[in-house]
C-alpha positions in Angstrom: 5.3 -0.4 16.6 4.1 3.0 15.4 3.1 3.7 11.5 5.3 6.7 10.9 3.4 8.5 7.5 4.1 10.4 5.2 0.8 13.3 4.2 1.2 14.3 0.7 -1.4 16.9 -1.1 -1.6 20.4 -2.1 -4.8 21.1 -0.2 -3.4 22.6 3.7 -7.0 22.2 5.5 -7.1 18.5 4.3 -3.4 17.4 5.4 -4.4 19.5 8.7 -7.4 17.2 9.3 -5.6 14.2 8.4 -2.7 15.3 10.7 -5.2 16.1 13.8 -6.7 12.5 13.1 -3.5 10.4 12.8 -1.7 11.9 15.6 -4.4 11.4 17.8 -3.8 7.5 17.4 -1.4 5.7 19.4 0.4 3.1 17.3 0.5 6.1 14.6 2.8 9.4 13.6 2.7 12.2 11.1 6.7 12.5 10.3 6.4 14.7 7.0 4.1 17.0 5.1 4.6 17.3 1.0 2.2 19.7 -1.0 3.5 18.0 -4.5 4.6 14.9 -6.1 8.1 16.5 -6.0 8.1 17.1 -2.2 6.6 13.8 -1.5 9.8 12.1 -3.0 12.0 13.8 -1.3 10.7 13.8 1.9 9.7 9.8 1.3 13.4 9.5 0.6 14.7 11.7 4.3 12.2 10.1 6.5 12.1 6.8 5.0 8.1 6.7 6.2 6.0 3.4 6.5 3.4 4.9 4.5 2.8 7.4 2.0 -0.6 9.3 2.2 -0.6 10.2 -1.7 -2.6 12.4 -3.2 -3.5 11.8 -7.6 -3.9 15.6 -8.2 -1.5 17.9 -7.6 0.1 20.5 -9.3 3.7 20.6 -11.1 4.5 16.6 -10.5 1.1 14.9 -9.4 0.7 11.9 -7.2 0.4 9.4 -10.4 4.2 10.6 -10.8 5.4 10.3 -7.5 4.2 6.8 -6.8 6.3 5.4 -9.9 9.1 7.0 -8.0 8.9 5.7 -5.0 7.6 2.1 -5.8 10.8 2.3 -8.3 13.5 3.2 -5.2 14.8 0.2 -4.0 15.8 2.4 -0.8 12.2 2.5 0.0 11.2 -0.6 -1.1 9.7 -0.9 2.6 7.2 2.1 2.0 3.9 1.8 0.7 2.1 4.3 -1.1 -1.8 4.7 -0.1 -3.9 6.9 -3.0 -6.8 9.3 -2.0 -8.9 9.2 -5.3 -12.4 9.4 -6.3 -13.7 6.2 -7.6 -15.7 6.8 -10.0 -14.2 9.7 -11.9 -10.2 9.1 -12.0 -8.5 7.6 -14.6 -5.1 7.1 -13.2 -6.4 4.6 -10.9 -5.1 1.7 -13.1 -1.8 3.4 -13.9 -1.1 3.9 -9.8 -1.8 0.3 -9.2 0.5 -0.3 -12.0 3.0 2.0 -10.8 3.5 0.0 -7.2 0.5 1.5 -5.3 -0.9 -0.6 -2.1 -4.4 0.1 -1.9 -6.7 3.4 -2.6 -8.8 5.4 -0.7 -11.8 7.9 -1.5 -11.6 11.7 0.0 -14.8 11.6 1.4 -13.4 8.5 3.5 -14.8 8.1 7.3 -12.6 8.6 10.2 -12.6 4.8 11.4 -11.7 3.5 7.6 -8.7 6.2 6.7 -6.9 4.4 10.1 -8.2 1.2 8.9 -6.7 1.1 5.5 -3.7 2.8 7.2 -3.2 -0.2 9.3 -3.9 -2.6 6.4 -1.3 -1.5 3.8 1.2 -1.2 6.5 0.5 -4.5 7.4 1.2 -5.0 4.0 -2.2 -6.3 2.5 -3.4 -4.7 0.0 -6.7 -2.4 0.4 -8.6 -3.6 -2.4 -11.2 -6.1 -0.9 -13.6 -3.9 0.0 -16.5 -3.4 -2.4 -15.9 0.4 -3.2 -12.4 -0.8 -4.6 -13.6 -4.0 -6.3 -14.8 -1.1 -8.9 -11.3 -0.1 -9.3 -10.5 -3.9 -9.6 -13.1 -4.1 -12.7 -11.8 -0.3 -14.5 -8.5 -2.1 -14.4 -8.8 -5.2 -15.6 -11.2 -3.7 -18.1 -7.9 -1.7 -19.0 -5.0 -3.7 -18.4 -2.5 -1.5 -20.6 0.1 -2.4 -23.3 2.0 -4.2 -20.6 -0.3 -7.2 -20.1 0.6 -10.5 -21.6 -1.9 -12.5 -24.0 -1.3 -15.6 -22.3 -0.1 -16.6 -19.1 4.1 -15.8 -19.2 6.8 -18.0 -17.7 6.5 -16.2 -14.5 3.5 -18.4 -13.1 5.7 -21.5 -13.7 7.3 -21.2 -10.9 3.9 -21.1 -8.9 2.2 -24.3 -7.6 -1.5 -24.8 -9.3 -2.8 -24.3 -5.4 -0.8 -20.6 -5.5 -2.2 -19.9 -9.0 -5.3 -20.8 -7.9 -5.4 -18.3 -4.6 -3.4 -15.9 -6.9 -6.3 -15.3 -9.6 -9.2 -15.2 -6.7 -7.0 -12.4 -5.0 -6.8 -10.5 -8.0 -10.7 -11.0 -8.2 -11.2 -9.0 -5.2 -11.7 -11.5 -2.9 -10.5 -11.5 0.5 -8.4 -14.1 2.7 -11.3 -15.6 4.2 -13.8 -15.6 1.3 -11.3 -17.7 -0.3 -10.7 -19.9 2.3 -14.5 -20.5 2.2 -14.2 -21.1 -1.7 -11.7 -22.8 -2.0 -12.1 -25.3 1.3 -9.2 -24.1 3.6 -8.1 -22.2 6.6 -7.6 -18.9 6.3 -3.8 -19.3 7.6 -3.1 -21.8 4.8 -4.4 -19.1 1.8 -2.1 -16.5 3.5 0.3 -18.8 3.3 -0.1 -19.6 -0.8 -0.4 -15.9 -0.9 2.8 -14.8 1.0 4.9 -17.8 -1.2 3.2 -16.3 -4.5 4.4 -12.7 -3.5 7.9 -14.2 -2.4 8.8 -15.8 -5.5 6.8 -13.3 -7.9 9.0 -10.4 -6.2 5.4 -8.6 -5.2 6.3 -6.4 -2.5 2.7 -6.7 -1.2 -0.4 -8.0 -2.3 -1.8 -5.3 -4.5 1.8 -5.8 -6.8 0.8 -9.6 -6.9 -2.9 -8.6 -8.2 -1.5 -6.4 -10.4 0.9 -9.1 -11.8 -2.1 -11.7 -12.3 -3.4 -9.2 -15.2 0.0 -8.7 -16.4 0.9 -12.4 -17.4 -2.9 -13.0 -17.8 -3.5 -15.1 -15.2 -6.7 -12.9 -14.7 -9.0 -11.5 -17.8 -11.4 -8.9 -17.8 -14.8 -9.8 -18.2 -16.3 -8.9 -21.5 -19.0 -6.1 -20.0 -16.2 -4.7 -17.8 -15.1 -2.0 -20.7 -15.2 1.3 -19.0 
């Protein structure tokens, strides 16, 4: 099945190399450009794309913006949203994850990783297990935002210990299979406790379930993680 994707930032020469670069993939297809946060919601909402290629700064409504709007359609509530960000130095990262995004990418990204992350979020696994994005892991836990609860809510009783369990080492950063290792278990049965977490947690992908861990306080920050 081919990735149909949605290119969304204001800079022309970058959605022309992204373009060159996904076209040139089989399973994938460039079906829209947007140079704002505006224009990325409206074209998300005509071509009803697999993924969204977003952009955090943009001028008039910025990619921060556009993701809330998206993530909040229920029309697309089969769309992901992918960020390009800078690790290190933005400070919307937490807020995007927050506002329904999948999984982030750098701008200096290589060739081979942009169509891997591509493939992952459409997949609809969240791109945060790698270690450039455990950082953005730390920042937000370090900053979970007014919405966060001070002790686990009555959401996570309708979790089984086992899917809490899985649940809070996902929001760690770890992966399928480091789990499985830690925790003693095929990797099939912690995708399993993962999908029935998101399922009944109405996390439309992993990233939405990680982001719910900090919410109800499932998962704390450490106390050296302040930014």
């Amino acid at each position: 099945m081919t990735i149909r994707i949605l290119l969304t930032d204001d800079q022309t020469l970058l959605r022309a190399t992204f373009r060159m670069l996904i076209d040139a993939n089989p399973d994938m297809e460039v079906v829209g450009e947007a140079v704002d946060g505006a224009q990325a919601v409206a074209l998300a909402r005509t071509h009803r794309p697999d993924i969204v290629l977003m952009d955090i700064r943009m001028p008039h409504v910025d990619g921060l913006a556009a993701t809330t709007t998206i993530c909040a359609d229920p029309d697309l509530a089969a769309t992901r949203v992918l960020i390009l960000t800078t690790f290190e130095t933005d400070e919307y990262v937490a807020q995007a994850l927050r506002a329904g995004a999948s999984g982030f990418l750098g701008k200096d990204v290589s060739a081979e990783a942009l169509l891997d992350g591509i493939r992952t979020v459409a997949a609809g696994d969240a791109l945060l297990s790698p270690t450039a994005t455990r950082s953005l892991i730390t920042r937000f836990l370090a900053a979970p935002g007014p919405g966060t609860a001070t002790a686990p809510d009555e959401r996570l009783a309708a979790l089984t210990p086992r899917e809490c369990e899985v649940m809070a080492l996902a929001a760690e950063g770890r992966s399928n299979d480091e789990i499985a290792e830690f925790l003693v278990l095929s990797t099939l049965t912690v995708r399993t406790h993962i999908q029935r977490a998101m399922t009944k947690l109405h996390a439309r992908d992993r990233a939405q379930l990680v982001v719910i861990a900090y919410q109800t306080g499932l998962v704390r920050p450490p106390p050296h993680s302040a930014p």
